[in-house]
C-alpha positions as CSV (number, residue, x, y, z in Angstrom):
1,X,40.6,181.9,122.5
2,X,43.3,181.0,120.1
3,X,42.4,177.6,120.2
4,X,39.3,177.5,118.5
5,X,40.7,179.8,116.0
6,X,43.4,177.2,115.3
7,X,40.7,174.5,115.5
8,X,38.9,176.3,112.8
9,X,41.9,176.8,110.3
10,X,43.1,173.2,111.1
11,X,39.5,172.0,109.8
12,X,39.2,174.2,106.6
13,X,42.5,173.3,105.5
14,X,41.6,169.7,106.0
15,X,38.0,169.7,103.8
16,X,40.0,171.9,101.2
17,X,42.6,169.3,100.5
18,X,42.2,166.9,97.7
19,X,40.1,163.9,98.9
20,X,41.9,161.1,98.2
21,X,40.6,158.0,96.7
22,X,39.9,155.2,99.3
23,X,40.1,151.7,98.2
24,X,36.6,150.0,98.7
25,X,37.4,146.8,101.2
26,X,36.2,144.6,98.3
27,X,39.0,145.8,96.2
28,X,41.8,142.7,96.4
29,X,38.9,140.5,96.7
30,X,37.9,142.1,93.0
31,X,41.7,142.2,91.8
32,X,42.3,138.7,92.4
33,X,39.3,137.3,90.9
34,X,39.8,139.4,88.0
35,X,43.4,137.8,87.5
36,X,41.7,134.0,88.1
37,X,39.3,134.7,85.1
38,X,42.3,135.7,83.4
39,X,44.1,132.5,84.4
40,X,40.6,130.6,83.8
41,X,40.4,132.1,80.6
42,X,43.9,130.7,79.3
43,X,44.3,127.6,80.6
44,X,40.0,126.8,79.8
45,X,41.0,126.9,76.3
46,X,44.4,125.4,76.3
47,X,42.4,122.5,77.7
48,X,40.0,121.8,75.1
49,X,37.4,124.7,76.0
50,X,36.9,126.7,72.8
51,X,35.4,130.5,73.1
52,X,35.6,133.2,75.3
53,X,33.5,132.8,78.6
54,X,36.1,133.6,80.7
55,X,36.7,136.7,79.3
56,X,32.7,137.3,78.6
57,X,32.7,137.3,82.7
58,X,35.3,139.4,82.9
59,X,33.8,141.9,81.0
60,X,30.4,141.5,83.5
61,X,32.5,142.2,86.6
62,X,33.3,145.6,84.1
63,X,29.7,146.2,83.5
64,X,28.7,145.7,86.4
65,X,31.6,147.9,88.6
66,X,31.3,150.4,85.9
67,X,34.7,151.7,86.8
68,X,36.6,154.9,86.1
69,X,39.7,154.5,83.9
70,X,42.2,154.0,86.1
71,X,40.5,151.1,88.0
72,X,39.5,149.3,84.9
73,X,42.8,149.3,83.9
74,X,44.0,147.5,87.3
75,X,41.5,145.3,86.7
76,X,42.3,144.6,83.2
77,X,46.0,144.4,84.1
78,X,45.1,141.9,86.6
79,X,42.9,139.8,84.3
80,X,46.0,140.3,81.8
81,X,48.5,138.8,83.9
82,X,46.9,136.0,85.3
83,X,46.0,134.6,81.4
84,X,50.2,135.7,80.9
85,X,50.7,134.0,84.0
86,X,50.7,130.6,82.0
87,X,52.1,131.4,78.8
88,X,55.1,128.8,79.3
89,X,52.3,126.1,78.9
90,X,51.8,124.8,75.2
91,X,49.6,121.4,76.2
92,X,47.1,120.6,78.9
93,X,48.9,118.9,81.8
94,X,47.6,117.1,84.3
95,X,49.1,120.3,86.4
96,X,47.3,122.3,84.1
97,X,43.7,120.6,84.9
98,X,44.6,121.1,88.6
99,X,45.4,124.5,88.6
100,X,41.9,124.9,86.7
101,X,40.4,123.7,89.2
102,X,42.1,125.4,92.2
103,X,41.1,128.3,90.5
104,X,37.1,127.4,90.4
105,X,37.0,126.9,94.0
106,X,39.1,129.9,94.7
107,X,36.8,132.1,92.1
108,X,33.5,130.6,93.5
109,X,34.2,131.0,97.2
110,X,35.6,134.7,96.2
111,X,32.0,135.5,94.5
112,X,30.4,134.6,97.8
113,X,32.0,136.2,99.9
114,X,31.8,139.6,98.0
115,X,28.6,139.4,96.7
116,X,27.6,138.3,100.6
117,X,29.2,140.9,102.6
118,X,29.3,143.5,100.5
119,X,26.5,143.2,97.9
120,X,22.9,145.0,98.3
């Protein structure tokens, strides 16, 4: 008889706890592409790109995750350190243009895969 008892206490203590926030799978995936517009953003314009797209789309992956505080600000700190990522670079380089377009492919096949296996 004492089991179920036990059973009973073990599962109200359980739903009474604090849920704790799980991290949606798609979560790096979002991080990392948030630091690559960031990275886009910077180097874009250091190469001749005037304006802010980069940062426009950032603000769309905002929008459109219409985050609570705390994750918009990992994603903004992501976005931030990627463009500080290359604040040592005064001049577009040929490493420069390269890294540019590393970052394209790695942006673009990061959109797909999200928006394919997790999108509605």
């Amino acid at each position: 008889m004492r089991a179920p008892f036990f059973a009973l206490i073990a599962a109200a203590v359980l739903l009474a706890a604090p849920a704790r926030a799980v991290e949606a799978p798609f979560e790096p995936g979002l991080l990392r592409l948030a630091e690559i517009l960031g990275s886009l953003h910077f180097l874009r314009n250091l190469c001749g790109e005037k304006g802010d797209q980069w940062r426009g789309e950032m603000e769309k992956l905002l929008d459109s995750e219409n985050p609570d505080p705390e994750r918009r600000a990992r994603l903004v700190a992501s976005f931030n350190r990627g463009y500080r990522s290359f604040g040592g670079y005064t001049q577009c380089t040929p490493s420069a243009t390269e890294a540019i377009n590393r970052y394209m492919r790695e942006g673009q096949a990061l959109s797909r895969d999200i928006a394919s296996r997790y999108g509605n």
